[in-house]
N, C-alpha and C positions, 0 to 999 in steps of 0.2 A: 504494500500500500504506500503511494506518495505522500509528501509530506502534507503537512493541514495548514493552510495561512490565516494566521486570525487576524489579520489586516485586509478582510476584502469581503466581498458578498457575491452573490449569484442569483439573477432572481428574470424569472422567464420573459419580465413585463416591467419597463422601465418608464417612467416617465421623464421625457428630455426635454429642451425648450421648445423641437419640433412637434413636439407628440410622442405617443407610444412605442416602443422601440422592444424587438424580441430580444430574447438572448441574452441579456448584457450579466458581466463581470464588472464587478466595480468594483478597485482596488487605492487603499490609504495609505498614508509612510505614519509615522511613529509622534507623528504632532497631528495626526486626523485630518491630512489637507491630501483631497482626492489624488494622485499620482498617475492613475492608466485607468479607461475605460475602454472596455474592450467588445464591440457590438458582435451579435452571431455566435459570441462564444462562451460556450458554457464551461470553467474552471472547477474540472472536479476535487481542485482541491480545495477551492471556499465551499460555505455553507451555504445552504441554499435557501435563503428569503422561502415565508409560508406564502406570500402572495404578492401581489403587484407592491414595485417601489416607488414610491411619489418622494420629490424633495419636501422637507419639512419646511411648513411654512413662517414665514418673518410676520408676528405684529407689530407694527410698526406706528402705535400710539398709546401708551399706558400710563396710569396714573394709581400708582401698586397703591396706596394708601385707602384708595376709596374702593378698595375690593370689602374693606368692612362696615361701607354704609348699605351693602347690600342687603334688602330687606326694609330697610329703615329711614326708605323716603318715600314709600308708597300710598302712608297719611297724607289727604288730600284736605288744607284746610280753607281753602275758598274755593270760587269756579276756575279761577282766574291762574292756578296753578299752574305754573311752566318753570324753563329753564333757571328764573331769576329767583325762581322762590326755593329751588332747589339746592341752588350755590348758597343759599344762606343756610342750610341745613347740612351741605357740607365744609361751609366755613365754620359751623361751629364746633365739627367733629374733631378740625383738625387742629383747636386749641389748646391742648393737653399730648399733643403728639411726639415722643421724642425720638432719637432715634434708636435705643431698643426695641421699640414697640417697631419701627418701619419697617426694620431689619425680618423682625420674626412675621409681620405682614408678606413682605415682598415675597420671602423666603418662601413660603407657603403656596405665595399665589403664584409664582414660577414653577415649584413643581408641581402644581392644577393647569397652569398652560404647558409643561411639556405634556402632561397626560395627555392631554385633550388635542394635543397635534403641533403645537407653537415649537419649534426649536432657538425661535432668537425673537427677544424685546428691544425697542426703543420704549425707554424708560423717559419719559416730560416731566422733569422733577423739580418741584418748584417749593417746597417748603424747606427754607433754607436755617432761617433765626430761630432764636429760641422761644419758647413759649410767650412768652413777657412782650416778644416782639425786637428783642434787643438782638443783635449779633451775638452769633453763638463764638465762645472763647475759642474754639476752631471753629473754622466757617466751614471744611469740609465735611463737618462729623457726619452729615445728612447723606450728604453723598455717597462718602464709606461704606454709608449701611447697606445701599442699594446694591456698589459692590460687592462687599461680602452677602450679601443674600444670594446673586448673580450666579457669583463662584461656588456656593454652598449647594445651590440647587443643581447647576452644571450647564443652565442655560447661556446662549449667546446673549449679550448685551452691548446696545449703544446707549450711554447714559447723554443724556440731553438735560443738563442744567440751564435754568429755565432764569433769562433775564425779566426783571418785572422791576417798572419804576411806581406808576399811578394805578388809582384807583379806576379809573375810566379817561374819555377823550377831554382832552384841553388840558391837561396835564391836571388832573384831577386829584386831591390827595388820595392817600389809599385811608380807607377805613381799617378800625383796631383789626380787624378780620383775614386782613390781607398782609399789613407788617408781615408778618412773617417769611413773606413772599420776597420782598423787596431789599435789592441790593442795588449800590451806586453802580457807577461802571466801572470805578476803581476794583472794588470788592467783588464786581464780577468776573472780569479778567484776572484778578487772583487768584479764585475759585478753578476758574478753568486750569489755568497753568498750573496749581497742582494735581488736578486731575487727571493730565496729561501725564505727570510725574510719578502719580500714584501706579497709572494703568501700566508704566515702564513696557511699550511696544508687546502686550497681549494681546495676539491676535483675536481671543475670545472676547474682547472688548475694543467697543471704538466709543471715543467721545465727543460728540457735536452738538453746536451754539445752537438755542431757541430762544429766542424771542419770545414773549409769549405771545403778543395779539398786537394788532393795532392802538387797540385801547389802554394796551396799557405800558408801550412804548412811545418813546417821543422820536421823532426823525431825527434828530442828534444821536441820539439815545441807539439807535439803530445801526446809525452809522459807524460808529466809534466800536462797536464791540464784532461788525464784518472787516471792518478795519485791523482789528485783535487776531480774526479768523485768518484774513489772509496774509497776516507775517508768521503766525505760529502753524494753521495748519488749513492752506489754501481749497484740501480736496474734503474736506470734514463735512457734514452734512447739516442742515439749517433746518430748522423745525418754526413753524407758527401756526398757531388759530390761526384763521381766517372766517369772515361772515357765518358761522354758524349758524346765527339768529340774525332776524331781518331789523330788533331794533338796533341792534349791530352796526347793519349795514347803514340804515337810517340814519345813524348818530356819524359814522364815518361823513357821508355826505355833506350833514352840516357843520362838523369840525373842518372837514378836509377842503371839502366840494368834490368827492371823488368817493367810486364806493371802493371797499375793501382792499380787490385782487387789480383791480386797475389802478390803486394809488399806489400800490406795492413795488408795479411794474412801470411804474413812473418815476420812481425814485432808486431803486435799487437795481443790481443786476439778477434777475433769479435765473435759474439753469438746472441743468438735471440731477443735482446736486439737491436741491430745494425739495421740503414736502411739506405742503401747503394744506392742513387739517380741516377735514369736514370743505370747506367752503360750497358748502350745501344752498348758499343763495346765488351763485353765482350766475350772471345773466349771459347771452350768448359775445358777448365781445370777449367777457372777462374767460369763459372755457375757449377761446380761441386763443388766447394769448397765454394761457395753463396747455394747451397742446402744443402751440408752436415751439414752448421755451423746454420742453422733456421734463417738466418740474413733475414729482408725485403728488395727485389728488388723495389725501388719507380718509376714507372713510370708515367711522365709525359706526356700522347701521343698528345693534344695539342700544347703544347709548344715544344716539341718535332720535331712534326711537320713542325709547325709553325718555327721553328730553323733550321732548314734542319737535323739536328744530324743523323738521321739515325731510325732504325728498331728493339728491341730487340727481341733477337730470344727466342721465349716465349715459343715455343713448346719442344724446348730439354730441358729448364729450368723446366718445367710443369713436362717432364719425370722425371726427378731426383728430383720429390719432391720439386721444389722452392716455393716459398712463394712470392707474392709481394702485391701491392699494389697500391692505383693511387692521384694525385696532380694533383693541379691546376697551382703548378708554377706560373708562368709572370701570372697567371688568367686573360689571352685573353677567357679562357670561366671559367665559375663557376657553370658548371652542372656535377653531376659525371656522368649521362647516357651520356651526350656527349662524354668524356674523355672514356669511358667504349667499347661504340658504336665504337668510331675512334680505340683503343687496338683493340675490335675481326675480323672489317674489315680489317686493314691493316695487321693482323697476314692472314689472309684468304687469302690477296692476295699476300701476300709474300712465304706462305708455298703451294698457288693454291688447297686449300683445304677448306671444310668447316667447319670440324670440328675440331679445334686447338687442343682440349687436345687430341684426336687422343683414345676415351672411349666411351663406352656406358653408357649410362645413362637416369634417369624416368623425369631429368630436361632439361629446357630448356636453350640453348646456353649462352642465360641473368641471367637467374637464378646462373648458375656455375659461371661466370665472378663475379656475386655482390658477393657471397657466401664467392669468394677467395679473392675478394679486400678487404671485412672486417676484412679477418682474419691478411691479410698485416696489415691495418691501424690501428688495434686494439694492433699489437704489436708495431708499428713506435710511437704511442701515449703515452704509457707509463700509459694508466687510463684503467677503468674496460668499455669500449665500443664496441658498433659494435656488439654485440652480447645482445640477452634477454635470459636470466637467472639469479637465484638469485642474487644479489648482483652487479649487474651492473647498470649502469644509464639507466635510462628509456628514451632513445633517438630511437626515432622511424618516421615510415614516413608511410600514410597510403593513398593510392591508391583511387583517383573518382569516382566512378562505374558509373556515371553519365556520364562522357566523353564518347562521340560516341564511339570511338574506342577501349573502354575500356569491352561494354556493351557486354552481354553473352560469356564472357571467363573464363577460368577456370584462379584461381590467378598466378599459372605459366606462359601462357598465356600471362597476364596481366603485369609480372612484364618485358618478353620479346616484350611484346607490348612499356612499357614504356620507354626500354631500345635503342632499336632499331626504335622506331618511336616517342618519347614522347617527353615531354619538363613540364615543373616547372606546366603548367595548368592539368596535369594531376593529381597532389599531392592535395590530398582534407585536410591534414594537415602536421604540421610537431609538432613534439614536443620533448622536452629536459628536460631532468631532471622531467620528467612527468607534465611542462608548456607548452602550445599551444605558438607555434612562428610562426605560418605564418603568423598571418595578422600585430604583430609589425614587420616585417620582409620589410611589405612594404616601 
């Protein structure tokens, strides 16, 4: 008998950037970064995958702290209840918050997104001072925690410390509520550069600049910390809210004279680099100018949801070539086929169609959705994922064939079976950096 390599896999049914692919070997070196992919051939000396291999998918929008207001915003105390009366409910949460607690949060709800199919988070992390509101004696300690949570669970991570000066537009103060959010520019580029220092070039982590929103940066404010990005770390990836909510956009007009995604790109360079969160009202000049520039649309359609915000209209964005991607946000849920499943249905019954990209095609409804959300998440992330080919991490998710509902399908099929009817029990592994995580996951 030849030898056994436990650096590689085999699995009859591949998912590539193209599409479904028979045959493939897929082989890692010793840091879990893909080395040889070898199509038609089956290596009897890897194990062989129980059933089709999909890359594991990138969330590419999280906010780990508010995984424990789940539950405990569904008191509805006027009619009038939406997004603003929400954020007061979790402004209040996060006043006792420190970084023990965020740590053994994150920690948690990382290994509930590897279960569930996520191999790598962008972390939007914006609680930086101490409870009191004052700067915490290390400015980093917050961030740390995220870190070490990251590392403990085993997931991918791009942490995105979140710039925030005011409270709203006009340089508005921030309310008791918010302090905690809010760093100068000084204290923010500080922040970063040890971040930078902290991650000392692990690959399993990348750290890039967020802005948090319009509202609550100034155009100085903006400028001065892409300014930071492009001496210290020009290819880093850029995160912002954008028009979420329409009084949002409202409020941008009469501060600005500009809505949201149009005054963005009037002042700044954005590029495929950029992922531009939710922008859920965005009207048809502003999606032609998110396609033209290869920037990622982040959709959140839970949370989303769950917020009342609204519908992004996916299908004219789809035609002009957009790009996006999908989050877990508030991670009221931490399944990407949930999040995936809630995008094709609500786009279905908003456009009264079934077929959203409005194409033909040899794949299935499921299949194009995963396809396109990796290519979002693989550029929001800022690391080599989402994708198997040379040189990428070996993060992958590999389908039950055991599961009733899984049994005599073809792996298209299967991956629209999992998408549209599945849940975390259908995943017979997951794995990162070519280490098994599902069962320390539990």
């Amino acid at each position: 008998m030849g030898e056994t390599l436990s650096n590689g896999i085999y699995s009859p049914d591949v998912l590539l950037p193209g599409g479904w692919a028979r045959n493939v070997s897929i082989y890692w070196d010793e840091t879990g970064l893909i080395s040889d992919i070898e199509l038609g051939f089956s290596d009897s000396r890897l194990r062989s995958a129980q059933g089709p291999l999909v890359p594991g998918m990138i969330n590419l929008h999280s906010h780990a702290f508010q995984r424990d207001l789940v539950g405990r915003t569904q008191l509805f105390t006027s009619a009038g209840d939406d997004f603003w009366s929400w954020r007061e409910t979790m402004y209040a949460r996060i006043q006792s918050l420190n970084s023990t607690e965020l740590e053994s949060i994150a920690t948690q709800l990382y290994k509930d997104l590897i279960r569930s199919g996520y191999t790598s988070v962008c972390e939007f992390h914006y609680v930086h001072a101490g409870s009191s509101g004052e700067p915490c004696i290390d400015s980093q300690e917050m961030s740390l925690a995220l870190l070490r949570a990251a590392k403990s669970s085993g997931i991918g991570l791009t942490l995105l410390p979140v710039f925030y000066q005011y409270g709203g537009f006009n340089n508005t103060a921030p309310d008791r509520h918010q302090r905690r959010f809010v760093l100068s520019v000084e204290q923010y580029c500080e922040l970063m550069e040890k971040m930078f220092e902290a991650v000392n070039d692990d690959s399993n982590i990348c750290i890039g600049y967020a802005p948090h929103s319009l509202r609550a940066v100034d155009y100085l404010g903006l400028q001065l910390i892409l300014d930071h990005r492009a001496n210290h770390a020009p290819s880093s990836p850029v995160h912002i809210h954008v028009a979420e909510q329409i009084q949002e956009v409202e409020e941008c007009l009469r501060s600005n004279g500009q809505r949201p995604i149009e005054w963005l790109f009037g002042n700044v360079c954005v590029d495929q680099n950029w992922c531009l969160v939710h922008s859920t009202h965005a009207d048809r000049k502003e999606l032609a100018l998110l396609a033209d520039s290869g920037a990622t649309v982040g959709l959140c359609p839970t949370t989303e949801a769950d917020l009342g915000d609204g519908t992004f209209p996916l299908r004219e964005y789809l035609d002009g070539g957009g790009i996006y991607g999908i989050g877990s946000d508030s991670n009221v849920c931490v399944s990407p086929f949930e999040e995936l499943r809630l995008l094709e249905y609500g786009q279905r019954l908003a456009n009264r169609t079934r077929n959203v990209d409005a194409t033909e095609s040899d794949l299935g409804a499921g299949t194009r959705r995963y396809l396109q959300s990796l290519t979002g998440g693989r550029r929001s992330s800022g690391r080599h994922v989402g994708v198997l080919k040379k040189g990428a991490c070996a993060d992958f998710i590999v389908f039950d064939t055991d599961h009733v509902l899984l049994r005599n399908k073809t792996a298209d099929e299967q991956l629209n079976t999992v998408l549209f009817s599945g849940e975390a029990s259908m995943l017979a592994e997951v794995v990162i950096r070519g280490e098994h995580k599902l069962d320390s996951a539990g």
